[in-house]
C-alpha positions as CSV (number, residue, x, y, z in Angstrom):
1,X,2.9,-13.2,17.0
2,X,1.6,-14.7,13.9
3,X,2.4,-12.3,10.4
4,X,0.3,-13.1,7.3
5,X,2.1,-12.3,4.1
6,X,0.8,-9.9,2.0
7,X,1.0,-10.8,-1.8
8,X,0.2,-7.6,-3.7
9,X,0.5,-5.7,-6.9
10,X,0.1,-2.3,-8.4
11,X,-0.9,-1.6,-11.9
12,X,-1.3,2.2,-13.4
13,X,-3.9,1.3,-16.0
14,X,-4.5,2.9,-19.5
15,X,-8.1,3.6,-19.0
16,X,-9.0,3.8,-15.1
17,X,-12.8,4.2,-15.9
18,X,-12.6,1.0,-17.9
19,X,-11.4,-0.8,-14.9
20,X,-13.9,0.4,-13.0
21,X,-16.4,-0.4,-15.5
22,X,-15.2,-3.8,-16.0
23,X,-15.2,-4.5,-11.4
24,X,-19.2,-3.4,-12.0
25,X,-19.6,-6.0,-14.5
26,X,-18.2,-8.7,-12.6
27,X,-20.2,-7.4,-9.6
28,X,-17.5,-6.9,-7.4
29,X,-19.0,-5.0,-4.2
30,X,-17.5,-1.4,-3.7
31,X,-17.0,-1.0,-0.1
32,X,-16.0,3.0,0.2
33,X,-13.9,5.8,-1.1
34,X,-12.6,7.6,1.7
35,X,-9.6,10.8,2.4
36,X,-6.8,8.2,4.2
37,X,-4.0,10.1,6.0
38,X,-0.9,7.7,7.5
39,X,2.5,8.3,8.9
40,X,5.3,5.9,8.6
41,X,7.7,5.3,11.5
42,X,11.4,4.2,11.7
43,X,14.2,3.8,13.9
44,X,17.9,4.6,11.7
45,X,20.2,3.7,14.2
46,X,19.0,0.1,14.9
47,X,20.1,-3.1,13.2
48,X,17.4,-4.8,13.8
49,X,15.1,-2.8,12.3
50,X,15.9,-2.6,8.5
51,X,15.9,-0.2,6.2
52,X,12.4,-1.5,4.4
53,X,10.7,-2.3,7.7
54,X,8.1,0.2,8.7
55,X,5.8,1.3,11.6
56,X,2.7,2.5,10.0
57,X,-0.3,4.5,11.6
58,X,-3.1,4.9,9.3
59,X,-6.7,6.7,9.9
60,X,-8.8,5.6,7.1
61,X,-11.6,8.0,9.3
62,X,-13.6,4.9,9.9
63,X,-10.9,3.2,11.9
64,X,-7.4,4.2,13.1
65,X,-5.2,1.4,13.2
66,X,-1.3,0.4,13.2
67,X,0.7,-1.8,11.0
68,X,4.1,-3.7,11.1
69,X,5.4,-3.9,8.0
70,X,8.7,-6.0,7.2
71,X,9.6,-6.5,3.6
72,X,11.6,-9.4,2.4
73,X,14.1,-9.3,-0.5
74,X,14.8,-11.9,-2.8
75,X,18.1,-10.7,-4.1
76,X,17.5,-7.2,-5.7
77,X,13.4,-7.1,-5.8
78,X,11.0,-7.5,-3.7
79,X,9.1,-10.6,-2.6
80,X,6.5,-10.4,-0.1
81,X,5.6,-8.6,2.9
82,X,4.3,-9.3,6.3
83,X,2.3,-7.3,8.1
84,X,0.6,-7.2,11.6
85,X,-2.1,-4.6,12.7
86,X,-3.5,-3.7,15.7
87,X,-6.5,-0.9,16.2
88,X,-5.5,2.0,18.3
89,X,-8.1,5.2,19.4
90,X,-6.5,8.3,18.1
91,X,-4.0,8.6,14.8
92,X,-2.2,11.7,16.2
93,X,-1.4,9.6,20.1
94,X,-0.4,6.7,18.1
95,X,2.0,8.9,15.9
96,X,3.0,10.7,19.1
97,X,3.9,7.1,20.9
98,X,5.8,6.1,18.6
99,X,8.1,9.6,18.3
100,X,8.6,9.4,22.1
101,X,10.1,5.6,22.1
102,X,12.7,7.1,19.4
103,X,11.3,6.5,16.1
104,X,11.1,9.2,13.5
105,X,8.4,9.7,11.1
106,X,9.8,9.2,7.6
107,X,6.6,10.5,5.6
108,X,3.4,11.9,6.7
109,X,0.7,11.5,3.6
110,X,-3.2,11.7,2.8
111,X,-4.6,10.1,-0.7
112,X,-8.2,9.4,-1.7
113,X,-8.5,5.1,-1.8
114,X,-11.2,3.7,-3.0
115,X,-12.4,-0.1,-1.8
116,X,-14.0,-3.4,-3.7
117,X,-13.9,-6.6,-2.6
118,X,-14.1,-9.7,-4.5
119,X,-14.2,-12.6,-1.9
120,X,-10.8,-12.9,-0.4
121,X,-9.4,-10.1,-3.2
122,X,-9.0,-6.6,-1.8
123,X,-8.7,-3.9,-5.2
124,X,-8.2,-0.4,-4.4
125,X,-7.6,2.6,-6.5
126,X,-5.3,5.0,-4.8
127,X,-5.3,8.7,-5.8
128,X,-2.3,10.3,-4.3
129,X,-0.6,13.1,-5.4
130,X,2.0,13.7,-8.2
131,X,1.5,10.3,-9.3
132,X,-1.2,8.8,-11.4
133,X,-4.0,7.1,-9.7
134,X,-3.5,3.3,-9.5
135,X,-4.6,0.1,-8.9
136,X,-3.4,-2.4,-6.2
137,X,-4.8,-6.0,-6.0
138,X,-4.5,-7.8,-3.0
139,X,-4.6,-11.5,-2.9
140,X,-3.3,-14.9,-0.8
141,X,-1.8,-16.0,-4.0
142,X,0.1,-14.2,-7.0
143,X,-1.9,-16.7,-9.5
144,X,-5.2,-15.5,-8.3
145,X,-3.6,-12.0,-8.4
146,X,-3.2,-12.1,-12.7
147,X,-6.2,-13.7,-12.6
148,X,-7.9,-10.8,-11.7
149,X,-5.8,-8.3,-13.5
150,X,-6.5,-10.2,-16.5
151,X,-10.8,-10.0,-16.1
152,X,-9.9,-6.2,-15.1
153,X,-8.0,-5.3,-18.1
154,X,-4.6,-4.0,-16.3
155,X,-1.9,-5.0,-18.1
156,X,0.4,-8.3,-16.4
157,X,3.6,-6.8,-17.6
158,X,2.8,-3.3,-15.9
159,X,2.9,-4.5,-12.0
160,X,4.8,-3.5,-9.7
161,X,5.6,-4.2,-6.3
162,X,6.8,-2.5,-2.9
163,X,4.8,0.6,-1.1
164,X,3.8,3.7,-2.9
165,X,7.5,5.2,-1.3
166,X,8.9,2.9,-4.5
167,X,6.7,4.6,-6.8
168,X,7.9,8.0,-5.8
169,X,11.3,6.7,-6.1
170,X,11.0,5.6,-9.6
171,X,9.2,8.4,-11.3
172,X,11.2,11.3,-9.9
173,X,14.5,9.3,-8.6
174,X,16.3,11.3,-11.4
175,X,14.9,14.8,-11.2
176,X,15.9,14.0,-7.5
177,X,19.3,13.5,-8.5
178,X,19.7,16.7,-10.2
179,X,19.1,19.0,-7.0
């Protein structure tokens, strides 16, 4: 099985409508906004499968697909991730599969995410709930990455990396703490 890693980057911009402004200037083709729901699957109990690896199914209501995810570490933060993805007919049977070979479902979510595509660059604008909405800029190379921050306006020195779990984890981590 062949992975492709995924080089990608969030940014929470100052002005979101200027971004947006700025992908219409550089005529970057908006694809869709759509309601995506997803579930994330894991297995606790098995070595193998570690703690950042996940088993996603996602229904983005034109297609229904699912993804392996396995993160890899450089020391203490992130560095890439590889994914592999394969279409399946129905988000719920998928969900339900993967439950009855032992996996539990670790987060069940729905956000608004909007699409453009800029020839190999995939920029979305995810609005989920309790955080602010972001971008996430997809791209084969981190170079080509700032790149295109920098012709957006985000901000370089704002990125971050990992799934939206770590962004949950960093803005109420210590209110979680407390209770």
């Amino acid at each position: 099985m062949t992975y492709i890693p995924e080089i990608e980057f969030k940014f929470f911009p100052k002005d979101k409508e200027k971004v947006i402004k700025n992908l219409d200037q550089f005529g970057v083709k908006k694809v869709d906004r759509t309601l995506m729901r997803a579930a994330a699957c894991r297995k606790e109990d098995n070595p193998a499968f570690h703690d950042l690896d996940i088993i996603r199914v996602r229904d983005e209501w034109r297609w229904v697909y699912v993804t392996m995810k396995q993160w890899f570490v450089d020391g203490v933060e992130l560095e890439h991730a590889l994914e592999k993805d394969f279409s399946v007919s129905d988000f719920e049977s998928a969900v339900n599969m993967f439950t009855h070979l032992g996996l539990f479902i670790s987060v069940r979510w729905e956000k608004y995410r909007t699409t453009w595509v800029l020839d190999d660059c995939e920029i979305v604008l995810d609005e989920n709930p309790w955080l602010e909405p972001y971008f996430e800029i997809e791209w084969p190379s981190e170079a080509s990455i700032k790149s295109v921050c920098d012709k957006l306006g985000c901000e370089w020195e704002t990125r971050r990396k990992g799934g939206t779990r770590m962004l949950y984890v960093e803005k109420y981590w210590e209110h979680a703490r407390t209770i």
